[in-house]
C-alpha positions in Angstrom: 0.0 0.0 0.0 2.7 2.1 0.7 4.2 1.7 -2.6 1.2 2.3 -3.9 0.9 5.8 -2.4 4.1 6.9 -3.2 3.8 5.9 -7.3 0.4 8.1 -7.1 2.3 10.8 -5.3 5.3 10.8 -8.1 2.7 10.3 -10.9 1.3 13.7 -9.6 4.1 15.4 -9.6 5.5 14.3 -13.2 1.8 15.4 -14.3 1.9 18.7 -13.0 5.3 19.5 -14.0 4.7 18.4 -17.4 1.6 20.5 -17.7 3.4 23.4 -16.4 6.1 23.7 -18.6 3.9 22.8 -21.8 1.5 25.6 -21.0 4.9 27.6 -20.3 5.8 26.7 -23.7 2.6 28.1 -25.5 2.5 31.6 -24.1 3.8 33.9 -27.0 6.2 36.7 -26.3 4.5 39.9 -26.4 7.8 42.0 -27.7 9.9 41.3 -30.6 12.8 43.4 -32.5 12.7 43.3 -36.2 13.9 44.5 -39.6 12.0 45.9 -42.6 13.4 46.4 -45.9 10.3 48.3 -48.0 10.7 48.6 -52.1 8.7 50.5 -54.1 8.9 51.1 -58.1 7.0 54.0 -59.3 6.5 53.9 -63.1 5.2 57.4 -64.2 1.7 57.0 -66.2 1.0 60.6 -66.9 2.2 63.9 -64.9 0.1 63.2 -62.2 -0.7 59.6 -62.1 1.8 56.7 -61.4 1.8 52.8 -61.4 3.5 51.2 -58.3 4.5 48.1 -57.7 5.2 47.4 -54.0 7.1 44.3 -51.8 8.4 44.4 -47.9 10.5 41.8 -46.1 10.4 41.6 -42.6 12.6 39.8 -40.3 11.6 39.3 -36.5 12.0 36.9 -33.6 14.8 38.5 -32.5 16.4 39.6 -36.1 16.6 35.4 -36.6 13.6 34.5 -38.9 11.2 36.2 -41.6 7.9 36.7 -40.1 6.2 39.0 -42.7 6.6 39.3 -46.5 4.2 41.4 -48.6 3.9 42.1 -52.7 1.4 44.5 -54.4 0.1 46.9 -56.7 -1.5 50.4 -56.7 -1.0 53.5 -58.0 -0.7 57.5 -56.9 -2.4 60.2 -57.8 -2.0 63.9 -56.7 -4.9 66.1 -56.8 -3.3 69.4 -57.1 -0.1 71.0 -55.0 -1.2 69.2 -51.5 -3.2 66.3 -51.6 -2.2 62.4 -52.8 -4.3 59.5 -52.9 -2.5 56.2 -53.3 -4.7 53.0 -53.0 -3.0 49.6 -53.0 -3.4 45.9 -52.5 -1.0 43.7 -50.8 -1.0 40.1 -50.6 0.7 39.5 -47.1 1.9 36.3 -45.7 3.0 36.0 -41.8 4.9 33.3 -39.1 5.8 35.4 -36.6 5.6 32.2 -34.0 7.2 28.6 -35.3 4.5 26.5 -36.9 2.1 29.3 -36.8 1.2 31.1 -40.4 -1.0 33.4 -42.0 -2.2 34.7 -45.2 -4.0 38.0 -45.9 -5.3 40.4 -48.8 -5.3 43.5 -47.6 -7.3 46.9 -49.7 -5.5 50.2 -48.5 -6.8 53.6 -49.1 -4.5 56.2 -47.9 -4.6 60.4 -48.6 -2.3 62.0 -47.4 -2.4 65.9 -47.3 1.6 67.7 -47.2 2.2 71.3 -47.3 5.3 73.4 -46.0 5.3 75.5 -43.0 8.9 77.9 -43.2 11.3 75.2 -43.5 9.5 72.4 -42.6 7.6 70.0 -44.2 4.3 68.8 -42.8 2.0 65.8 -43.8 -0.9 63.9 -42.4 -2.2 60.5 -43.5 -5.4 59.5 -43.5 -5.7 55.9 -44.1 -8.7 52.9 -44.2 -7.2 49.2 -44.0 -9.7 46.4 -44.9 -7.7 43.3 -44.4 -9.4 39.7 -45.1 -7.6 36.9 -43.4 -7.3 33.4 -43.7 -8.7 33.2 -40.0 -11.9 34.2 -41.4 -11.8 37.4 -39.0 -12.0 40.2 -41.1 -11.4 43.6 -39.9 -11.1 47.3 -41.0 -8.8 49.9 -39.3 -8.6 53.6 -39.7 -5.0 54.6 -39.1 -3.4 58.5 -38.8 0.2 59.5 -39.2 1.4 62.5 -38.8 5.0 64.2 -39.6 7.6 66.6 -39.5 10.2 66.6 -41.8 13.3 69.3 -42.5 16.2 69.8 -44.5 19.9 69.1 -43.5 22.3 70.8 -45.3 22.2 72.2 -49.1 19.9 71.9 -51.1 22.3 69.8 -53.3 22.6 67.0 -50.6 18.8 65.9 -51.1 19.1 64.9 -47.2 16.2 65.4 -44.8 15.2 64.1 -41.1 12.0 63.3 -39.9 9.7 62.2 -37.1 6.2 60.8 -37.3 3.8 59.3 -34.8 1.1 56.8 -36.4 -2.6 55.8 -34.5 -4.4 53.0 -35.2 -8.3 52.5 -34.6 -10.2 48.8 -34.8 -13.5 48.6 -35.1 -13.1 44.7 -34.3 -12.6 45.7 -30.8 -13.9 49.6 -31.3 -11.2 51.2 -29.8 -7.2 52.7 -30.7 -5.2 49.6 -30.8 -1.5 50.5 -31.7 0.9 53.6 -31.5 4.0 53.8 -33.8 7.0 56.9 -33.2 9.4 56.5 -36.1 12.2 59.0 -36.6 14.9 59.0 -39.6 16.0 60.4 -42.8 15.7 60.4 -46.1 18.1 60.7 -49.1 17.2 61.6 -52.1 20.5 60.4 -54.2 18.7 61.6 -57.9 15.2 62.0 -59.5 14.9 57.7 -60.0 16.2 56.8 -56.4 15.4 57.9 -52.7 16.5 56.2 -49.3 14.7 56.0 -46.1 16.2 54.8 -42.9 14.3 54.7 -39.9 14.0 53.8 -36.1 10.6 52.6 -35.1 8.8 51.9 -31.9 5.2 50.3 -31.7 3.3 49.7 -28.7 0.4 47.2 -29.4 -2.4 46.3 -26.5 -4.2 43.7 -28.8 -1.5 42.2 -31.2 0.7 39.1 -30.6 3.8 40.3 -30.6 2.4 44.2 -30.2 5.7 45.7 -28.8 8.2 46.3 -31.4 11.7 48.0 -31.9 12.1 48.4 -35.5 15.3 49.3 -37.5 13.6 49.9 -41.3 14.7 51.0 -44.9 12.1 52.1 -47.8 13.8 52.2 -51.0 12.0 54.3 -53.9 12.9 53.3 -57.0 10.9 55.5 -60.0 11.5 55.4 -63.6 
């Protein structure tokens, strides 16, 4: 009987201990530090109109694996000296957990209003996301960024610094989901080529992982 006792008493333990460390196992990190490369080709249609094809690599879990690659197509149009309206549509696909993917087509309607104040430049984006996902949830999110950029240098040196804070509102949830401060520069090197480099912080209360540090580049390719 004794032996008895005591195999129950060790079967117990080994149970809870394994149960414990598996359910350890499944809880996903919250924060992650990445890097995104951004490319986009602008191919001139008429003064005012152009043709863009877009694509994005990101590489997360600690700078170790690609979590997030996206291709699309859209175009740009600016309605007179101030306003732009680009409309897109990515195809993304995502693993930002081992074993764990998922595919969405997101339709993105941004305008974004820039005029200059003295020697800086201001802009504001207004921009609906209406992503359908492979999960079946479908959601749409309004999302505002607003910047600041200024010149360094000549005029010659086609170099610039920047700093823009992005909101994000979910009606899945109704309320403002995600914050993102970026600040960087940008280098414009001739008319067919222009460099971003940027560091980002995002602080997410509903996504999986939400918190980000962010080291980015956009490169702007137009013919």
């Amino acid at each position: 009987m004794k032996n008895h006792h005591s195999r129950a008493i060790f079967i117990s333990l080994f149970l809870v201990l394994f149960l414990n460390s598996n359910s350890s196992a499944q809880v996903l990190d919250r924060s992650d530090n990445q890097q995104w490369t951004d490319v986009q080709l602008a191919i001139p249609v008429t003064k005012a109109f152009d043709f863009n094809v877009i694509g994005s690599l990101r590489i997360g879990r600690d700078l170790s694996h690609p979590v997030d690659e996206r291709i699309g197509v859209g175009f740009t149009f600016r309605a007179g000296k101030y306003v732009t309206v680009a409309p897109h549509y990515l195809h993304i696909g995502m693993q930002p957990f081992p074993r764990r993917r998922l595919w969405e087509n997101r339709l993105v309607f941004p305008v974004t209003v820039r005029f200059n104040a003295g020697k800086f430049r201001l802009s504001d984006r207004n921009q609906l996301d209406r992503r359908l996902r492979n999960s079946g949830v479908n959601t749409t999110r309004y999302r505002n960024r607003f910047g600041v950029e200024h010149p360094v240098g000549s005029g010659n040196w086609g170099l610039s610094l920047f700093v823009m804070d992005e909101v994000f509102y979910d009606w899945t949830v109704d309320r403002w989901v995600r914050n993102r401060f970026s600040v960087g520069a940008t280098k414009a090197f001739n008319k067919h080529f222009t460099q971003e480099f940027y560091y980002m912080r995002q602080n997410d209360g509903v996504g999986v992982p939400g918190d980000l540090n962010v080291i980015g580049t956009g490169l702007r390719f137009r013919l």
